[in-house]
PyMOL Python script that loads the backbone (N, CA, C, O; Angstrom):
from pymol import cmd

cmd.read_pdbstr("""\
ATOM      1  N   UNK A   1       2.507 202.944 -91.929  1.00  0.00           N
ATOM      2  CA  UNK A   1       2.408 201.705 -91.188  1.00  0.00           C
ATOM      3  C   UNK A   1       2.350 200.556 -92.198  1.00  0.00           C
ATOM      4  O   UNK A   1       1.530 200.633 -93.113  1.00  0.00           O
ATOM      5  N   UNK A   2       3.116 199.556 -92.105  1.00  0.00           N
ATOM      6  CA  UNK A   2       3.658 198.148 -93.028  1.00  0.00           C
ATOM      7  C   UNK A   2       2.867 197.020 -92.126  1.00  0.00           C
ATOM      8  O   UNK A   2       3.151 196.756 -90.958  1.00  0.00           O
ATOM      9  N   UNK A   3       1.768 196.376 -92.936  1.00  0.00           N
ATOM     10  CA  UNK A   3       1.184 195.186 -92.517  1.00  0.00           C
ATOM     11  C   UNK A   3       1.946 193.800 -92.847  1.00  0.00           C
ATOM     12  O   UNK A   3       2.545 193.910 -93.917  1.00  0.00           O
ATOM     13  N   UNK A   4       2.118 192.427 -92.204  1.00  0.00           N
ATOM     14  CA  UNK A   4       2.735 191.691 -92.841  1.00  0.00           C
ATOM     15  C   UNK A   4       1.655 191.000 -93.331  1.00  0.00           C
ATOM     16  O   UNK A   4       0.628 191.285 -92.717  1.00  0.00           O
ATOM     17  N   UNK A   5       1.474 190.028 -94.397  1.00  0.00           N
ATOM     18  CA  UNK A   5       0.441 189.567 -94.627  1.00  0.00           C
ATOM     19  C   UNK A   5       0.495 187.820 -94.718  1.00  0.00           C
ATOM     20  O   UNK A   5       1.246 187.677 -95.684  1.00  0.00           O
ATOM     21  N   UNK A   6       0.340 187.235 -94.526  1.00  0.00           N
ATOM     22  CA  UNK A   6       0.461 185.756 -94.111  1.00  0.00           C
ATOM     23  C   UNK A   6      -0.486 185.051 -94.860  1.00  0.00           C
ATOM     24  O   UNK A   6      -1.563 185.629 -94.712  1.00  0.00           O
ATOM     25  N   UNK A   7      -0.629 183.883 -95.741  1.00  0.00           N
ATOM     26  CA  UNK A   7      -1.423 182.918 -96.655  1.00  0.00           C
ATOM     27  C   UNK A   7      -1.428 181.674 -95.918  1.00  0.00           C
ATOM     28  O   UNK A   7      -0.382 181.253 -95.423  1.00  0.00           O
ATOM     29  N   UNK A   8      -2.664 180.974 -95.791  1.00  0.00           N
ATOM     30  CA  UNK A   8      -3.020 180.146 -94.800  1.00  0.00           C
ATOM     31  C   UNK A   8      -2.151 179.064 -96.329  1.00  0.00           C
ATOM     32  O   UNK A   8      -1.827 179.552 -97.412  1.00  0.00           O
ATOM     33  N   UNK A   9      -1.954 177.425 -95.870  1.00  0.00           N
ATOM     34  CA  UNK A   9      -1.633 176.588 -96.420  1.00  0.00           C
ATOM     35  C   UNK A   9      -3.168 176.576 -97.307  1.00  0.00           C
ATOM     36  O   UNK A   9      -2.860 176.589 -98.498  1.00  0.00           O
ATOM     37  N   UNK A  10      -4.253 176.563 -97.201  1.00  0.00           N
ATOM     38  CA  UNK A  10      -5.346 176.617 -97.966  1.00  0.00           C
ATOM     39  C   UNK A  10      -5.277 177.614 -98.891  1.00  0.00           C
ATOM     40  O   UNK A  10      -5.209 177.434-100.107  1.00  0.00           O
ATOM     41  N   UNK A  11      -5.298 178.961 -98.168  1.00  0.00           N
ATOM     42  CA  UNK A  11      -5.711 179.838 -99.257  1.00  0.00           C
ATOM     43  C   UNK A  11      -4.033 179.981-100.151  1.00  0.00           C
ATOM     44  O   UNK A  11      -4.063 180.209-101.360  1.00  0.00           O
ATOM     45  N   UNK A  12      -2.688 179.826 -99.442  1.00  0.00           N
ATOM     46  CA  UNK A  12      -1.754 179.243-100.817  1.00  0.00           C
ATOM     47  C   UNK A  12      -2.070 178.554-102.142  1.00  0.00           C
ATOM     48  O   UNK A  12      -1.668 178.919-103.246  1.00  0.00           O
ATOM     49  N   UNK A  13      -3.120 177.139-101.782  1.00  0.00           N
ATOM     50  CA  UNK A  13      -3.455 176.237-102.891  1.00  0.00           C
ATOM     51  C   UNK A  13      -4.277 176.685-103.617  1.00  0.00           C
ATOM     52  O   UNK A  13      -4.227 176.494-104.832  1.00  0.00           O
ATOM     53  N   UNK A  14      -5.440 177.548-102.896  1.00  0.00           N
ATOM     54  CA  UNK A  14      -6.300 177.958-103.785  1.00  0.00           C
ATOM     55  C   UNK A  14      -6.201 179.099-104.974  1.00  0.00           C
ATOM     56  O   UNK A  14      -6.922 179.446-105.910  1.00  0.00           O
ATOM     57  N   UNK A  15      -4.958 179.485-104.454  1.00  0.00           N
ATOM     58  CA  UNK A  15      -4.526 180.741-105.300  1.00  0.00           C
ATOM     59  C   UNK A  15      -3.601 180.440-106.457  1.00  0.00           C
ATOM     60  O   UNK A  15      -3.290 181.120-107.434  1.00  0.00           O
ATOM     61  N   UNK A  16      -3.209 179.095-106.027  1.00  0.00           N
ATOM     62  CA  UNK A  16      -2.107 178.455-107.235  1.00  0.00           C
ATOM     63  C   UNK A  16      -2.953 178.036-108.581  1.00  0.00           C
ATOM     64  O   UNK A  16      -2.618 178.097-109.764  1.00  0.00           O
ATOM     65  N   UNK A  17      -4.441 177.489-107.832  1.00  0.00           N
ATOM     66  CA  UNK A  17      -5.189 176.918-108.709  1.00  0.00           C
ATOM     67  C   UNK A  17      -5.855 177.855-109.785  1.00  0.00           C
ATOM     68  O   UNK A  17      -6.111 177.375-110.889  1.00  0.00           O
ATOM     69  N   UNK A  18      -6.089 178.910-109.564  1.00  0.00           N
ATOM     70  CA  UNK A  18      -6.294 179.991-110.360  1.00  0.00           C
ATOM     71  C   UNK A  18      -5.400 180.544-111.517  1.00  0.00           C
ATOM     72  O   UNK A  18      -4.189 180.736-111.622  1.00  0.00           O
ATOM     73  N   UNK A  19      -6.904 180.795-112.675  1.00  0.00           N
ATOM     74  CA  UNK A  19      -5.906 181.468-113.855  1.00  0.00           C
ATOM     75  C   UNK A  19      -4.717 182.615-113.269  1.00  0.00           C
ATOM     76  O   UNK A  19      -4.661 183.148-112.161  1.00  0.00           O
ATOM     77  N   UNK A  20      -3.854 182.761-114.394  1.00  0.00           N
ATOM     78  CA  UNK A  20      -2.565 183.547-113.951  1.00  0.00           C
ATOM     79  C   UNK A  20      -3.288 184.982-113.762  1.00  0.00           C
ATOM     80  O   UNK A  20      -3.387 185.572-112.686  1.00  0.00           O
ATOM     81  N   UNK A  21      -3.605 185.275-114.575  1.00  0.00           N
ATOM     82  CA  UNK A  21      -4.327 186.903-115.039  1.00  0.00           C
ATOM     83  C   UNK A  21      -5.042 186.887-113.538  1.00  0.00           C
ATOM     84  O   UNK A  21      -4.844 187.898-112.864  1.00  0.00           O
ATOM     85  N   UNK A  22      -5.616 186.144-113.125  1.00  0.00           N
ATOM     86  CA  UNK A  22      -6.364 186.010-111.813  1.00  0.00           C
ATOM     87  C   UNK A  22      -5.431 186.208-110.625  1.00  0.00           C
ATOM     88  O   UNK A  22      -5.621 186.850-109.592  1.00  0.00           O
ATOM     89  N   UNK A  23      -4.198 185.378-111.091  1.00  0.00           N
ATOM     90  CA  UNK A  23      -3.356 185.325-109.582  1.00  0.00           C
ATOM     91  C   UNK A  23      -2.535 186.553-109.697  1.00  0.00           C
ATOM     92  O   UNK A  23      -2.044 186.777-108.591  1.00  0.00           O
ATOM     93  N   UNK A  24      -2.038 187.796-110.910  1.00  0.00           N
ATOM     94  CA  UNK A  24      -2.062 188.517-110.658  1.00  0.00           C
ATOM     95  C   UNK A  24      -2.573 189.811-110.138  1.00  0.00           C
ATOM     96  O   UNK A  24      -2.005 190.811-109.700  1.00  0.00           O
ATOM     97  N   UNK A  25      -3.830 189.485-110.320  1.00  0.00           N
ATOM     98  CA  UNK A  25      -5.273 190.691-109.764  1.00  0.00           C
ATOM     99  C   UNK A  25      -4.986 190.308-108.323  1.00  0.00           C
ATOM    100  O   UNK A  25      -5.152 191.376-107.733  1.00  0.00           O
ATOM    101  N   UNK A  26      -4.680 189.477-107.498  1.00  0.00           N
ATOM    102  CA  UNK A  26      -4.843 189.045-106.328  1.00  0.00           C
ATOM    103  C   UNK A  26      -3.651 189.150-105.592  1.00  0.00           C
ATOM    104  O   UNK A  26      -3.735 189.456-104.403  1.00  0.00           O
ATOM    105  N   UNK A  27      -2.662 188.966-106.055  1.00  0.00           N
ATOM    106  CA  UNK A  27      -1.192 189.451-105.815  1.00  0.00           C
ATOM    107  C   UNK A  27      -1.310 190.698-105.393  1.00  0.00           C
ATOM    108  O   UNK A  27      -0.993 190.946-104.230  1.00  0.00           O
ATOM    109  N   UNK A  28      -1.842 191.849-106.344  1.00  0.00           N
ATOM    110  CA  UNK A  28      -1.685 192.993-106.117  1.00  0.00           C
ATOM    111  C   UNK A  28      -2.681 193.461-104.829  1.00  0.00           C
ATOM    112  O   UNK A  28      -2.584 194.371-104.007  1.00  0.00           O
ATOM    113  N   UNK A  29      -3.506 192.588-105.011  1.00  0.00           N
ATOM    114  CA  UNK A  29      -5.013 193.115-104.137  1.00  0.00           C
ATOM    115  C   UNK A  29      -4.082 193.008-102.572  1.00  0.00           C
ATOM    116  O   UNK A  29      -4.286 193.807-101.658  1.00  0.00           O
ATOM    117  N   UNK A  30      -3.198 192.034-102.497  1.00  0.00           N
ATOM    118  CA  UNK A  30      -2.471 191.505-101.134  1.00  0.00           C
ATOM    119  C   UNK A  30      -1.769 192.407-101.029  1.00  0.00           C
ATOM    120  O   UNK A  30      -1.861 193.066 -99.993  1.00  0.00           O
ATOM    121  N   UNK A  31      -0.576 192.883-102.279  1.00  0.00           N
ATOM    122  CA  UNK A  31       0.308 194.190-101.607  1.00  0.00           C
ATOM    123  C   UNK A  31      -0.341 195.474-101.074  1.00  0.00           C
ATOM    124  O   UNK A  31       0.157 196.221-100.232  1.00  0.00           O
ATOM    125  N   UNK A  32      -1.759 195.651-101.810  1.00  0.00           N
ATOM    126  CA  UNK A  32      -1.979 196.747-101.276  1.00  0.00           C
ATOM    127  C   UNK A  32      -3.240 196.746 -99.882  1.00  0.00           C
ATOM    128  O   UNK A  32      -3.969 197.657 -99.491  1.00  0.00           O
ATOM    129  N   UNK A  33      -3.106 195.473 -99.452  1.00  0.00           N
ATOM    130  CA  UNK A  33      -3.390 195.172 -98.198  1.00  0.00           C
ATOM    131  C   UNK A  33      -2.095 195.412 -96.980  1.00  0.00           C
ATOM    132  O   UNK A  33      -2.376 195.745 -95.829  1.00  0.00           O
ATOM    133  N   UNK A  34      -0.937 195.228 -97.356  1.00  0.00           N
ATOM    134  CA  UNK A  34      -0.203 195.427 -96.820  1.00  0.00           C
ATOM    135  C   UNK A  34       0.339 196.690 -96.123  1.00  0.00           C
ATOM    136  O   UNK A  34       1.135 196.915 -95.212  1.00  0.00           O
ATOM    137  N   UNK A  35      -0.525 197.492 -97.035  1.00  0.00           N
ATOM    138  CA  UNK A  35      -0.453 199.594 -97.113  1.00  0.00           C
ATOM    139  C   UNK A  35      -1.454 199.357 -95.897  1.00  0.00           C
ATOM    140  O   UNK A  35      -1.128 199.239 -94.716  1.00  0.00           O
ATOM    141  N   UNK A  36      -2.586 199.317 -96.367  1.00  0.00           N
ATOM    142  CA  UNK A  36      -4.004 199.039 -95.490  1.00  0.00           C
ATOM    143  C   UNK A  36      -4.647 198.285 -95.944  1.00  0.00           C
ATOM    144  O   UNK A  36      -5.042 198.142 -97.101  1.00  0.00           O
ATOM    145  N   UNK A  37      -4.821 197.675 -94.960  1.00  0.00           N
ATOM    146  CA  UNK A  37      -5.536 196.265 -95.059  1.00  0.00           C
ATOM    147  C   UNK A  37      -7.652 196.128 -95.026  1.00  0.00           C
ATOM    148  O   UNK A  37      -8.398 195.192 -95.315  1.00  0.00           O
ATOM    149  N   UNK A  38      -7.915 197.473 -94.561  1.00  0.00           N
ATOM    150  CA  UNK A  38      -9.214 197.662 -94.762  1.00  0.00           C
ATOM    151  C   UNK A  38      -9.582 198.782 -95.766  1.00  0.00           C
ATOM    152  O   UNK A  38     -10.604 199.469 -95.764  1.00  0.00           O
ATOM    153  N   UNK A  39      -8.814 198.813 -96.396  1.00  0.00           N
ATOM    154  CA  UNK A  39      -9.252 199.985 -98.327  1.00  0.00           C
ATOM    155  C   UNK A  39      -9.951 198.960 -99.147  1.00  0.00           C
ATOM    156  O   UNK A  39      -9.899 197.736 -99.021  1.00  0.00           O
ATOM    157  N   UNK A  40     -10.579 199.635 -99.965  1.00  0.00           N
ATOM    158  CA  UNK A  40     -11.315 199.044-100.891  1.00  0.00           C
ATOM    159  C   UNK A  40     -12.587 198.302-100.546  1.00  0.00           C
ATOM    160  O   UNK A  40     -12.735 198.444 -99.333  1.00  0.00           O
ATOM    161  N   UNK A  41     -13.709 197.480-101.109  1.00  0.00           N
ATOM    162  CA  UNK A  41     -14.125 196.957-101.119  1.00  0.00           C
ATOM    163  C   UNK A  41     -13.983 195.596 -99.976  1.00  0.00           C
ATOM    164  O   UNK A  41     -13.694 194.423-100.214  1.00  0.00           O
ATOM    165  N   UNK A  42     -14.281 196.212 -98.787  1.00  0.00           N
ATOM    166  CA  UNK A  42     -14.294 195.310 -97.507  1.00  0.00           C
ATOM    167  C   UNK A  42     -15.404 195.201 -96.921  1.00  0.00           C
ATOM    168  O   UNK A  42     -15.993 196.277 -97.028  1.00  0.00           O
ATOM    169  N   UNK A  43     -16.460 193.886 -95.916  1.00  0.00           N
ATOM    170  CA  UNK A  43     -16.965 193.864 -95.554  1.00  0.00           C
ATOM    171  C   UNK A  43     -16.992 192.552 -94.536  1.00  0.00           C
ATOM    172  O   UNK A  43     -16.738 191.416 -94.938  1.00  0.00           O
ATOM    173  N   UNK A  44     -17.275 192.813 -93.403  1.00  0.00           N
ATOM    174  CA  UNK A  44     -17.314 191.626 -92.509  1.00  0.00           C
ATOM    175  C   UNK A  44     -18.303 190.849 -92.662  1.00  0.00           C
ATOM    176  O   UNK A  44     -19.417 191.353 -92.802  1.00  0.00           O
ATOM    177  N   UNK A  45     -18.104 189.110 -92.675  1.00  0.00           N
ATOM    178  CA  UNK A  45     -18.705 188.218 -92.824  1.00  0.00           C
ATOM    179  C   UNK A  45     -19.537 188.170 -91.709  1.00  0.00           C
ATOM    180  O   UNK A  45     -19.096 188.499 -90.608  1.00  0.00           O
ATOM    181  N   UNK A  46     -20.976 187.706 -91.896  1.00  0.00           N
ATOM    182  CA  UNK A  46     -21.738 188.216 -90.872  1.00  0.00           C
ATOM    183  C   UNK A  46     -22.232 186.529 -90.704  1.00  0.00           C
ATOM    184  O   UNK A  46     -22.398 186.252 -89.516  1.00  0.00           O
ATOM    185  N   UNK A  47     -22.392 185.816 -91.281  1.00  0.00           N
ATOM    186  CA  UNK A  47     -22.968 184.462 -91.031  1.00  0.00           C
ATOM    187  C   UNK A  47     -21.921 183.245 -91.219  1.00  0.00           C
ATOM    188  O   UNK A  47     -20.737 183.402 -91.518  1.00  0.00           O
ATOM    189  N   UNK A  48     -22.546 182.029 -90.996  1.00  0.00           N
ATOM    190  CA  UNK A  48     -21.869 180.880 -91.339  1.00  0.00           C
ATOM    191  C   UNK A  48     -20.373 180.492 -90.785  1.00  0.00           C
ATOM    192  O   UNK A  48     -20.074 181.154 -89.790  1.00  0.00           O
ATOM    193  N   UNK A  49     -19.253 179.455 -91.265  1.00  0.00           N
ATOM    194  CA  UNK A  49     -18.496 179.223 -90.304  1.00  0.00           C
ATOM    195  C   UNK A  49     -17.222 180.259 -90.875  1.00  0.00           C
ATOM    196  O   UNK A  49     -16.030 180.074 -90.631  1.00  0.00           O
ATOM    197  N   UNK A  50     -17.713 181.241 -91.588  1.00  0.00           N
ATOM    198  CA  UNK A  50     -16.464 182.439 -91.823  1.00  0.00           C
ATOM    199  C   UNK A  50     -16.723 183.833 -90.751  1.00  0.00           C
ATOM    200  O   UNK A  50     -16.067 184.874 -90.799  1.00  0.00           O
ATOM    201  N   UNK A  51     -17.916 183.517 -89.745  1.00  0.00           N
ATOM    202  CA  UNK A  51     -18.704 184.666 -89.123  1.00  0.00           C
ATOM    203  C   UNK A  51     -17.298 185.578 -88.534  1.00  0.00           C
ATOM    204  O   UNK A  51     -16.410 185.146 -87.800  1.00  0.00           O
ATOM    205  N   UNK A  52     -17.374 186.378 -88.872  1.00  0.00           N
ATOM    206  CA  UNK A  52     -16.506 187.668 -88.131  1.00  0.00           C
ATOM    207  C   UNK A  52     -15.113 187.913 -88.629  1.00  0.00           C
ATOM    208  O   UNK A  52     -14.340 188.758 -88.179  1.00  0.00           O
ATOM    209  N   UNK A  53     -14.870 187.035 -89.660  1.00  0.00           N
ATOM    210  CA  UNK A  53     -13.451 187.141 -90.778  1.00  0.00           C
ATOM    211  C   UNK A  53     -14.080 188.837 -91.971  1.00  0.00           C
ATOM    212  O   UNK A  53     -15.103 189.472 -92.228  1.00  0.00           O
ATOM    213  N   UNK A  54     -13.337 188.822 -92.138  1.00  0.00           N
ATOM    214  CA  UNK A  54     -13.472 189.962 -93.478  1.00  0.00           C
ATOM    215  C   UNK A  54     -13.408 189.282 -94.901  1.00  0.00           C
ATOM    216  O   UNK A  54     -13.350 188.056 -94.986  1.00  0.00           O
ATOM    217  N   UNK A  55     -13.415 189.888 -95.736  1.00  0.00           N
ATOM    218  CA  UNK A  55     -13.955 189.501 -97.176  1.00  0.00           C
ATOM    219  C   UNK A  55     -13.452 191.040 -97.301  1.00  0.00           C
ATOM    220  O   UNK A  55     -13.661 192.002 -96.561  1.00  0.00           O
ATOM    221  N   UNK A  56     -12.529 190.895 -98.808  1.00  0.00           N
ATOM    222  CA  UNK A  56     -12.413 191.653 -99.672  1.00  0.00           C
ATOM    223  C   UNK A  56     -12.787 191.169-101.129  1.00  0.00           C
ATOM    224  O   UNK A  56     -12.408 190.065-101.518  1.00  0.00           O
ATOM    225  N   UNK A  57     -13.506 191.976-101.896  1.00  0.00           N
ATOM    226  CA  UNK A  57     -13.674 191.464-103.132  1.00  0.00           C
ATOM    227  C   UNK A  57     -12.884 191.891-104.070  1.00  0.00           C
ATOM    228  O   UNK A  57     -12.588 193.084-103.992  1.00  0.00           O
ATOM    229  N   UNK A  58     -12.409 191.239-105.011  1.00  0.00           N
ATOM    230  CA  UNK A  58     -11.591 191.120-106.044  1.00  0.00           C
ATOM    231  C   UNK A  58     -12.134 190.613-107.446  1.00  0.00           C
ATOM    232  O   UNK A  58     -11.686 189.608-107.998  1.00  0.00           O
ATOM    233  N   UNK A  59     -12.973 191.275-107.880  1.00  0.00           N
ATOM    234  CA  UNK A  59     -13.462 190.705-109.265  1.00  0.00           C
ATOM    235  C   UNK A  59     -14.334 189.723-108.744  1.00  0.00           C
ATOM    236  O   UNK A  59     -14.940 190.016-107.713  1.00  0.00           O
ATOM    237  N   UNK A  60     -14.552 188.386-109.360  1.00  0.00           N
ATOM    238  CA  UNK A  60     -15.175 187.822-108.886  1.00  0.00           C
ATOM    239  C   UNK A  60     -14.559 186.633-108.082  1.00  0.00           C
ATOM    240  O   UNK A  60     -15.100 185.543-108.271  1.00  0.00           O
ATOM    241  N   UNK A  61     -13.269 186.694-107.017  1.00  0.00           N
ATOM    242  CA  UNK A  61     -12.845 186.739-105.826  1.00  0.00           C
ATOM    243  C   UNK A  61     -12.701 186.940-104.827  1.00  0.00           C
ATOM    244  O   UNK A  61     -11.811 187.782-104.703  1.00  0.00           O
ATOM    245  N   UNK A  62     -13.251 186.510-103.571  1.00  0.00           N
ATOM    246  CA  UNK A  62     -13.562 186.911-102.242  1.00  0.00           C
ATOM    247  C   UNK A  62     -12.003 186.507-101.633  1.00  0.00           C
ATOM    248  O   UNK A  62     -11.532 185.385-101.818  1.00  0.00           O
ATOM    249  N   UNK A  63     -11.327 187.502-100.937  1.00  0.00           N
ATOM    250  CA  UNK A  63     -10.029 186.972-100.349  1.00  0.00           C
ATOM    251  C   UNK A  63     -10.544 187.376 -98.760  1.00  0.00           C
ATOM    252  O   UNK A  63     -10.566 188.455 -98.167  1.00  0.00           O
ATOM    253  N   UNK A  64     -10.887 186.189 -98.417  1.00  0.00           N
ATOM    254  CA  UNK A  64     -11.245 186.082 -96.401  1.00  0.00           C
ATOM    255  C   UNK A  64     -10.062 186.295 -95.643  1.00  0.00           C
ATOM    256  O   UNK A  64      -9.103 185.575 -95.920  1.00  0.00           O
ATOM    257  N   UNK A  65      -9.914 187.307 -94.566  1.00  0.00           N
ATOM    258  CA  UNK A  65      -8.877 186.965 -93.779  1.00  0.00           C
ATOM    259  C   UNK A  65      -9.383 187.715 -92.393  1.00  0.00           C
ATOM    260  O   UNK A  65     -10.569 187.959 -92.173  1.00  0.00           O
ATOM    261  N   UNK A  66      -8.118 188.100 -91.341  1.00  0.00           N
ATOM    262  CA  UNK A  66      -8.867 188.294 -90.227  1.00  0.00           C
ATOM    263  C   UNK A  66      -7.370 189.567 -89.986  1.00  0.00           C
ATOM    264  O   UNK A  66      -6.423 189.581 -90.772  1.00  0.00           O
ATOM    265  N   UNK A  67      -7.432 190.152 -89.240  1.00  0.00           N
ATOM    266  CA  UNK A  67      -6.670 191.240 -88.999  1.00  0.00           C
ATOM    267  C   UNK A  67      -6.167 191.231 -87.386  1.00  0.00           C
ATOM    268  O   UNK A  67      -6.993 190.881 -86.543  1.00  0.00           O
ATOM    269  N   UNK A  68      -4.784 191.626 -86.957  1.00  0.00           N
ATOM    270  CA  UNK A  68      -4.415 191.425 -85.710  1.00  0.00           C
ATOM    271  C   UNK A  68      -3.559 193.315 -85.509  1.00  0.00           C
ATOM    272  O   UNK A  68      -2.458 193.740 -85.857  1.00  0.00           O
ATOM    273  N   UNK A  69      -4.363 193.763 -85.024  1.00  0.00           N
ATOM    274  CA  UNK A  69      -3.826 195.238 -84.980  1.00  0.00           C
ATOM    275  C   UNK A  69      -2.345 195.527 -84.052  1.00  0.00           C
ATOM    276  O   UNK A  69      -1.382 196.250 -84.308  1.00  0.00           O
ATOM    277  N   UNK A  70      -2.642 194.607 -82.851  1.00  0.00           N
ATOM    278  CA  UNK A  70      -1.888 194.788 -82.172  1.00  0.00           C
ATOM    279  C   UNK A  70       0.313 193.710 -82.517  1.00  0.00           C
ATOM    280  O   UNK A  70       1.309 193.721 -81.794  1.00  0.00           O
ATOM    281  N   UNK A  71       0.142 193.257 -83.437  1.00  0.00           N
ATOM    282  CA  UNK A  71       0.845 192.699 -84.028  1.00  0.00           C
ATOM    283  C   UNK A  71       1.412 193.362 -85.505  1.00  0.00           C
ATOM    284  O   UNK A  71       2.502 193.155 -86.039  1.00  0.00           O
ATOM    285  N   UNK A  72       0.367 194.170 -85.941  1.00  0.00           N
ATOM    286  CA  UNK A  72      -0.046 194.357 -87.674  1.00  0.00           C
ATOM    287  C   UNK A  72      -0.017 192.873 -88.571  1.00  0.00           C
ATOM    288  O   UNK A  72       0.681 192.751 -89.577  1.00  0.00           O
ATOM    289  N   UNK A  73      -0.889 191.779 -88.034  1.00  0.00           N
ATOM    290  CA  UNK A  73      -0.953 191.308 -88.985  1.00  0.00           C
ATOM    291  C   UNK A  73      -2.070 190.643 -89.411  1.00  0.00           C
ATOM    292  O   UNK A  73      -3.060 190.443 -88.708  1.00  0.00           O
ATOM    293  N   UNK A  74      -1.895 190.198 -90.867  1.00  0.00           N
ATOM    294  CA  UNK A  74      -3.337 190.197 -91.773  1.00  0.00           C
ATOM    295  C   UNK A  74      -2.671 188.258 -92.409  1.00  0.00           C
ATOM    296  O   UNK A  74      -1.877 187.798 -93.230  1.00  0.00           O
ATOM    297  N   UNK A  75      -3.752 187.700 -91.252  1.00  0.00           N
ATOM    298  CA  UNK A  75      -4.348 186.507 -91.703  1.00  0.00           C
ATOM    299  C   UNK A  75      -5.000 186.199 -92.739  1.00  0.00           C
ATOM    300  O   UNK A  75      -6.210 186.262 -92.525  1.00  0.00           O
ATOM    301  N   UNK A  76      -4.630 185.764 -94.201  1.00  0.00           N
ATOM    302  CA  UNK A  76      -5.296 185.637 -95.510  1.00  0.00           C
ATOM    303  C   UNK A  76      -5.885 183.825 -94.839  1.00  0.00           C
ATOM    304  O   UNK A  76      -5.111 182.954 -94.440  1.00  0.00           O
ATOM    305  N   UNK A  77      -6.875 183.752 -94.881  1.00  0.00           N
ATOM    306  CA  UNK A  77      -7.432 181.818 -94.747  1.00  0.00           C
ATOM    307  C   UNK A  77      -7.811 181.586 -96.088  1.00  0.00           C
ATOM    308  O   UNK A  77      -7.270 180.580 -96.548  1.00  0.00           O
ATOM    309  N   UNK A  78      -8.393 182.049 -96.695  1.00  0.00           N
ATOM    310  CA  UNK A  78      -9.173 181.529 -98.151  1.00  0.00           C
ATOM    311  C   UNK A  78      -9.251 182.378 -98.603  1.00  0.00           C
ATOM    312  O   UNK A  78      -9.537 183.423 -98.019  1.00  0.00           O
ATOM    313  N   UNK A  79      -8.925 182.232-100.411  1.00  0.00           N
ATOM    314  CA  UNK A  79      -9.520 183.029-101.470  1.00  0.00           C
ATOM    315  C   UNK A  79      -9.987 182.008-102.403  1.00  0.00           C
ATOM    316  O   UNK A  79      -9.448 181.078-103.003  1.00  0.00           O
ATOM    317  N   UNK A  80     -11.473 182.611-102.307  1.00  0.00           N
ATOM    318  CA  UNK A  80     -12.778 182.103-103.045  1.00  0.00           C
ATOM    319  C   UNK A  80     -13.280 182.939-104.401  1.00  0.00           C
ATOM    320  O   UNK A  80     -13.052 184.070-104.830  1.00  0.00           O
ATOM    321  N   UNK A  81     -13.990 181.937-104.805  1.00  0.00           N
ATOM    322  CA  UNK A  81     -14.654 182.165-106.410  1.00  0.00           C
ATOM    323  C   UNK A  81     -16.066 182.106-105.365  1.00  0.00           C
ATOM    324  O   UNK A  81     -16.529 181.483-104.410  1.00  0.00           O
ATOM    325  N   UNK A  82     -16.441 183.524-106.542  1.00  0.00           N
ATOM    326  CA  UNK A  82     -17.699 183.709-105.575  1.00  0.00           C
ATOM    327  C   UNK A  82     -18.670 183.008-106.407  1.00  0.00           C
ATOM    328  O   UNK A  82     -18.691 182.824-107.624  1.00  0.00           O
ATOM    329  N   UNK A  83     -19.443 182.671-105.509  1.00  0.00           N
ATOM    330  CA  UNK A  83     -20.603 181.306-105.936  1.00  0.00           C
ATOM    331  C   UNK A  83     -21.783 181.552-104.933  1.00  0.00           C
ATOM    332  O   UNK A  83     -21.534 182.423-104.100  1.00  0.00           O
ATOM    333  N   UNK A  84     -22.973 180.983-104.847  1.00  0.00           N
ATOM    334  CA  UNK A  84     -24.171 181.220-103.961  1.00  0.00           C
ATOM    335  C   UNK A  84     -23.363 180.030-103.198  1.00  0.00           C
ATOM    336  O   UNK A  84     -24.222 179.161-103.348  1.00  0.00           O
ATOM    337  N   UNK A  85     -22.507 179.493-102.614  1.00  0.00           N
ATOM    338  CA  UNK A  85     -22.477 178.647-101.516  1.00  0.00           C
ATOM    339  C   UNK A  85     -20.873 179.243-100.955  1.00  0.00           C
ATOM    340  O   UNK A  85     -20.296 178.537-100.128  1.00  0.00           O
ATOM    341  N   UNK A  86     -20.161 180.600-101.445  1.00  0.00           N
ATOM    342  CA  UNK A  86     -19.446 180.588-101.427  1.00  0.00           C
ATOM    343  C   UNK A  86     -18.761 181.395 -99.227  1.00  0.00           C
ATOM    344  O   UNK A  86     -17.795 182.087 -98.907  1.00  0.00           O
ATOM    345  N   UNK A  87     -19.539 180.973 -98.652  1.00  0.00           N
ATOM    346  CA  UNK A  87     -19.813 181.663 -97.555  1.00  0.00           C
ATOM    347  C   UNK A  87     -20.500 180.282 -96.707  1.00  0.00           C
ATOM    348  O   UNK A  87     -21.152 180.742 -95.768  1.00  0.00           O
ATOM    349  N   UNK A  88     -20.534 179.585 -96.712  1.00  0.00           N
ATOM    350  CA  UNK A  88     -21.470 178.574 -95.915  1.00  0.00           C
ATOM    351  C   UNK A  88     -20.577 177.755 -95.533  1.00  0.00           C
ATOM    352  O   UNK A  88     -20.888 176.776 -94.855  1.00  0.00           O
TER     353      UNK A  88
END
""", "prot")
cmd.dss("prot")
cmd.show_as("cartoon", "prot")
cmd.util.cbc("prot")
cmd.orient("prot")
């Protein structure tokens, strides 16, 4: 099963803004979201205004998105540098 995976206009910019070495760790982290989109290091956001999006971690990169089963597709909104405010 082939997920498509979609980059919000936000999380596009935020990913441009990142070192390269970075935007390749994250590149890959996306293709192999595309295999399955809940492997690895996943956990649902439980608070704040990301409540009920997913979070995958990537080094010290959180890539938020939301999943549509009945479509197969995987909403990327933000990829974050994880920080104590990085969730609020």
């Amino acid at each position: 099963m082939s997920w498509a995976c979609s980059l919000s206009r936000q999380a596009a910019k935020q990913l441009r803004g990142l070192p390269r070495e970075r935007r390749a760790q994250l590149a890959q982290a996306i293709n192999d979201m595309e295999r399955d989109p809940t492997s690895g290091d996943v956990r649902p956001i439980k608070s704040g205004k990301l409540k009920g999006a997913l979070r995958k971690r990537v080094g010290p990169c959180r890539i938020v998105y939301s999943v549509d089963p009945s479509s197969e597709q995987v909403d990327i909104a933000a990829i974050l540098t994880r920080s104590g405010t990085t969730y609020r």
